[in-house]
LUMTOR-293163 format. One record per residue (C-alpha): chain; x, y, z; residue number from 0; residue in one letter. Coordinates in steps of 0.001 Angstrom, whole numbers, plus 524288, in hexadecimal, padded with zeros to 5 digits. Layout:
residues N
{'A', {X, Y, Z}, NUM, 'A'}
...
This chain:
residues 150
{'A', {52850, 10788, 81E46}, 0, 'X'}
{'A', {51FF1, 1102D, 819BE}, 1, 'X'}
{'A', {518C8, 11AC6, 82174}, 2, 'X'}
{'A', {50A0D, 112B3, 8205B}, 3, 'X'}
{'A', {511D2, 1059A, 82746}, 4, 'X'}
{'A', {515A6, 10EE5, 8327C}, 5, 'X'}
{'A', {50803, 11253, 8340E}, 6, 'X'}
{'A', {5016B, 10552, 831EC}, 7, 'X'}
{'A', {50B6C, 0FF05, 83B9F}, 8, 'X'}
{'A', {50897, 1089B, 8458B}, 9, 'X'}
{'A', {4FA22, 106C4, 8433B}, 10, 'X'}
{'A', {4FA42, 0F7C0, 84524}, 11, 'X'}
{'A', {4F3CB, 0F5AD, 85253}, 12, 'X'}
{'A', {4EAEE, 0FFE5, 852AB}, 13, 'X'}
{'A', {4E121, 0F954, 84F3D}, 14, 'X'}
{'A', {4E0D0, 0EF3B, 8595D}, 15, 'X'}
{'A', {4E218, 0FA37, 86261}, 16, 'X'}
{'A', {4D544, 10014, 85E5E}, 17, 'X'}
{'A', {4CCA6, 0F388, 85F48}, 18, 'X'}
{'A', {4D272, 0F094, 86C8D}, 19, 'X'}
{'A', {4CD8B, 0FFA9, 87086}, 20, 'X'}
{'A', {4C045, 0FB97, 86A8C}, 21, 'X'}
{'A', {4BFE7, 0EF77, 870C7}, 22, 'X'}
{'A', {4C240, 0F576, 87FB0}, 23, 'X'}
{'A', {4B90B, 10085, 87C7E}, 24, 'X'}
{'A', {4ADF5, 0F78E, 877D8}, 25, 'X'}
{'A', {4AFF0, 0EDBC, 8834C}, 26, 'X'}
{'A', {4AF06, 0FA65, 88D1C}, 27, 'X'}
{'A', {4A2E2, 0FD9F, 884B2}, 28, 'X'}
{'A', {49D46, 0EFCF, 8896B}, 29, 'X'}
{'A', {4A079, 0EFF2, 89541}, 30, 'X'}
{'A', {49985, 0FD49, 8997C}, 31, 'X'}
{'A', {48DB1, 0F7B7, 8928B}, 32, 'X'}
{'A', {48F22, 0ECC6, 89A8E}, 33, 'X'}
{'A', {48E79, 0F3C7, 8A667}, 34, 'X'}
{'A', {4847D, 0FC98, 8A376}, 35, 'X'}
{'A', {47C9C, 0F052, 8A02A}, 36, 'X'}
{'A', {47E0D, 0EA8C, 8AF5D}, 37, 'X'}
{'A', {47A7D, 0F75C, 8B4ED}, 38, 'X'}
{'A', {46EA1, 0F8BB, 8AC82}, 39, 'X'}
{'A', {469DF, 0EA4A, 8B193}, 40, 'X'}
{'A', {46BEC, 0EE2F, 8C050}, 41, 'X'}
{'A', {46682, 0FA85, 8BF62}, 42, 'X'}
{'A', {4595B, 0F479, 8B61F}, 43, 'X'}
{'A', {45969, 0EA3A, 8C056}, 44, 'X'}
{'A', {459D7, 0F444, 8CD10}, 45, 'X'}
{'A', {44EA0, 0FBAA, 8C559}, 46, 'X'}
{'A', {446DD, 0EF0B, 8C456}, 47, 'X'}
{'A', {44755, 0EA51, 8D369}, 48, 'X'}
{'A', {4450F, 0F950, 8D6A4}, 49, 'X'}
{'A', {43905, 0F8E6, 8CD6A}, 50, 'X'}
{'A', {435C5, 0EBCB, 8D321}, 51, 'X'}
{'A', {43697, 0EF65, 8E030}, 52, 'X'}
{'A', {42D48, 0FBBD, 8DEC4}, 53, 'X'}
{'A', {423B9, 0F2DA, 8D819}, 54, 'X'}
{'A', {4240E, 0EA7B, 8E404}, 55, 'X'}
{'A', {422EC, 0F648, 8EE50}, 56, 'X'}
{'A', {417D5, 0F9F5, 8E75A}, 57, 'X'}
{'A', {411F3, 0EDE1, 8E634}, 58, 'X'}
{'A', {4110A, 0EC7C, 8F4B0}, 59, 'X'}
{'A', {40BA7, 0F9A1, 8F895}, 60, 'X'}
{'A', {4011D, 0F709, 8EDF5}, 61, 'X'}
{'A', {3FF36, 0EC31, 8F5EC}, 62, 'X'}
{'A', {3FD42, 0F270, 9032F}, 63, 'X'}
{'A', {3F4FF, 0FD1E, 8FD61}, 64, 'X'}
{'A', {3EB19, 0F2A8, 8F788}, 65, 'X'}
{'A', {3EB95, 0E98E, 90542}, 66, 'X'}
{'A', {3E22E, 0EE50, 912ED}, 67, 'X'}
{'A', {3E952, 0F9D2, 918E1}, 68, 'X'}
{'A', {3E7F6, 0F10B, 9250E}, 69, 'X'}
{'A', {3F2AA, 0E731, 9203F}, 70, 'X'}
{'A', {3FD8F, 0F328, 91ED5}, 71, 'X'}
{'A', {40499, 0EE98, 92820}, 72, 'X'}
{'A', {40633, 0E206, 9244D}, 73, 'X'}
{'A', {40DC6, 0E3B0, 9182F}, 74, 'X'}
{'A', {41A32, 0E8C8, 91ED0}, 75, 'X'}
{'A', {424F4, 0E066, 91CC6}, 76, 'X'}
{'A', {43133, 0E1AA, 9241D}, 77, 'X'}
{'A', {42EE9, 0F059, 9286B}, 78, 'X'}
{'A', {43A59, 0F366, 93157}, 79, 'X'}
{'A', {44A9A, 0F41D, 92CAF}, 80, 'X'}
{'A', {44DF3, 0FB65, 91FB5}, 81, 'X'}
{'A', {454DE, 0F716, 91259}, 82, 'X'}
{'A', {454D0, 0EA2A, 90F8B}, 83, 'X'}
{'A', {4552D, 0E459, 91E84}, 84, 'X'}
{'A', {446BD, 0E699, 92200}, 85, 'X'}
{'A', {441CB, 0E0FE, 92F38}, 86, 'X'}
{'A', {43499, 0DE22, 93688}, 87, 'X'}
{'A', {429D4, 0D4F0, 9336A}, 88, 'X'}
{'A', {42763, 0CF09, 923A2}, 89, 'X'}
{'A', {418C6, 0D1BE, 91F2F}, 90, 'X'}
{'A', {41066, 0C754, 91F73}, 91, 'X'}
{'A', {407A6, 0D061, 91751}, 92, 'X'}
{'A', {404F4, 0C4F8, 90ACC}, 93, 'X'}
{'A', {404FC, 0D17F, 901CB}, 94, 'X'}
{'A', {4124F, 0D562, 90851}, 95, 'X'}
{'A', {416A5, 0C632, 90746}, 96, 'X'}
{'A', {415EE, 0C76C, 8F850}, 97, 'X'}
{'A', {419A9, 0D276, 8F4B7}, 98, 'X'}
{'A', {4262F, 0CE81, 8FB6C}, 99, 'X'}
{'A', {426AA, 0C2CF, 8F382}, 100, 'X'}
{'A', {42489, 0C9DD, 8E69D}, 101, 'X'}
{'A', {431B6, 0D391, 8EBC4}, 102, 'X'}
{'A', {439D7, 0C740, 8EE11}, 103, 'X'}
{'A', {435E2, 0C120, 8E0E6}, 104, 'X'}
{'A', {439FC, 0CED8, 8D93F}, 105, 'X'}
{'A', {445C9, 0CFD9, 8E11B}, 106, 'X'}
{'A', {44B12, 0C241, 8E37D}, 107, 'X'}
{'A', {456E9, 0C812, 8EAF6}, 108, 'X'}
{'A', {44D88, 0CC3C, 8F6D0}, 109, 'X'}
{'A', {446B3, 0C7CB, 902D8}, 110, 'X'}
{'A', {439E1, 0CB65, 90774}, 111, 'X'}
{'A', {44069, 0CE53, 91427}, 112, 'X'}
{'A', {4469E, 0D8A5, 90C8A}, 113, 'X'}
{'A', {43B16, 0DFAA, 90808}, 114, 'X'}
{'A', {433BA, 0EAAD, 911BB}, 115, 'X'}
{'A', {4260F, 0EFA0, 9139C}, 116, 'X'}
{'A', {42477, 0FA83, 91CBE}, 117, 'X'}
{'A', {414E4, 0FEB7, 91FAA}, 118, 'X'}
{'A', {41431, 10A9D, 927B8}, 119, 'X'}
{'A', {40515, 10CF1, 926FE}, 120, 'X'}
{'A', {401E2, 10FFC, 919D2}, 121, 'X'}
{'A', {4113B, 1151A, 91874}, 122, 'X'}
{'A', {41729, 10736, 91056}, 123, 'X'}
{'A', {42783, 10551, 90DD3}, 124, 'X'}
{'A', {42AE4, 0F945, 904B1}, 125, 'X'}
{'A', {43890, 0F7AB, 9048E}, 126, 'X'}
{'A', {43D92, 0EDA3, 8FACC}, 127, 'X'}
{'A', {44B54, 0E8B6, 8FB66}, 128, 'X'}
{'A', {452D7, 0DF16, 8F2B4}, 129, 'X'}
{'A', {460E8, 0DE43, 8EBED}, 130, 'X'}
{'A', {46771, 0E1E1, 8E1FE}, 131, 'X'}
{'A', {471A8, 0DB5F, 8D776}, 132, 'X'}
{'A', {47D48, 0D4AC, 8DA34}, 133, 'X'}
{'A', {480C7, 0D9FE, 8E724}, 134, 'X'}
{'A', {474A3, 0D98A, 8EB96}, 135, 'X'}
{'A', {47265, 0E92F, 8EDF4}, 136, 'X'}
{'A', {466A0, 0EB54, 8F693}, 137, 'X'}
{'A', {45B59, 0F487, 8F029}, 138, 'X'}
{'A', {4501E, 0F936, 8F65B}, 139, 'X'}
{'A', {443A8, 0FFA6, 8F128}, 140, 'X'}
{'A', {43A0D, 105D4, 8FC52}, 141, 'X'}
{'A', {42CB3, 10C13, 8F953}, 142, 'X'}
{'A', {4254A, 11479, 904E1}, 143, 'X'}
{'A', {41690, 116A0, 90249}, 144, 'X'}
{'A', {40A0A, 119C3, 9090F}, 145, 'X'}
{'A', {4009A, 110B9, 906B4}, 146, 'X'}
{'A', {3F178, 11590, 90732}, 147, 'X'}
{'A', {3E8BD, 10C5E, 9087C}, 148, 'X'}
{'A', {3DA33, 10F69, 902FB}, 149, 'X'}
């Protein structure tokens, strides 16, 4: 045997070895791309209830500021507790009544009795509540503003 079949013998194998390394490593590749796929869908999808839910706080101080400073009062909405457990009296403001309606339909996972209007004067709180993913993760979103009326 010459000195070539010593090295082609002890090269057999090798070959099979290097694909298999290839294989792992590309599979690992996948994997991470996988996962950095998931967390960009919850964290787009996080951005888009936070973006929906300041479009809906705004909405509703918009709201106050075009209604009769007289009716201020009315659109509070479960003003006492904190988080997502407010307590006290529901509006029975109509312009309260459906903006409520228009949260529940963007977040399907809520209740109205979730949702909280505090009026203070012309000192407003909306405090929007609602969950999150798979285990159901509370978020809330709260915006504070002084409303002048004209």
């Amino acid at each position: 045997m010459g000195p070539a079949n010593r090295r082609r013998r002890a090269d057999q194998g090798f070959t099979l070895v290097e694909v298999l390394v290839a294989i792992v490593v590309f599979a690992l590749g996948v994997l991470g791309l996988v996962r950095l796929q998931a967390t960009a869908v919850r964290m787009s999808t996080d951005a888009r209830q936070r973006a929906e839910a300041t479009f809906l706080a705004d909405q509703l101080l918009a709201r106050m500021l075009i209604s009769d400073p007289t009716t201020a009062a009315s659109f509070a909405h479960k003003p006492s507790g904190s988080g997502c457990a407010p307590t006290g009296a529901a509006s029975a403001n109509a312009q309260v009544t459906e903006w409520l309606s228009q949260v529940v339909a963007a977040f399907p996972s809520v209740s109205a009795d979730d949702q909280q209007v505090i009026v203070n004067g012309t000192d407003v709180t909306v405090r929007l509540c609602w969950k999150n993913g798979e285990a159901g993760e509370p978020h809330t979103f709260e915006v504070s503003n002084r409303v002048q009326w004209p």
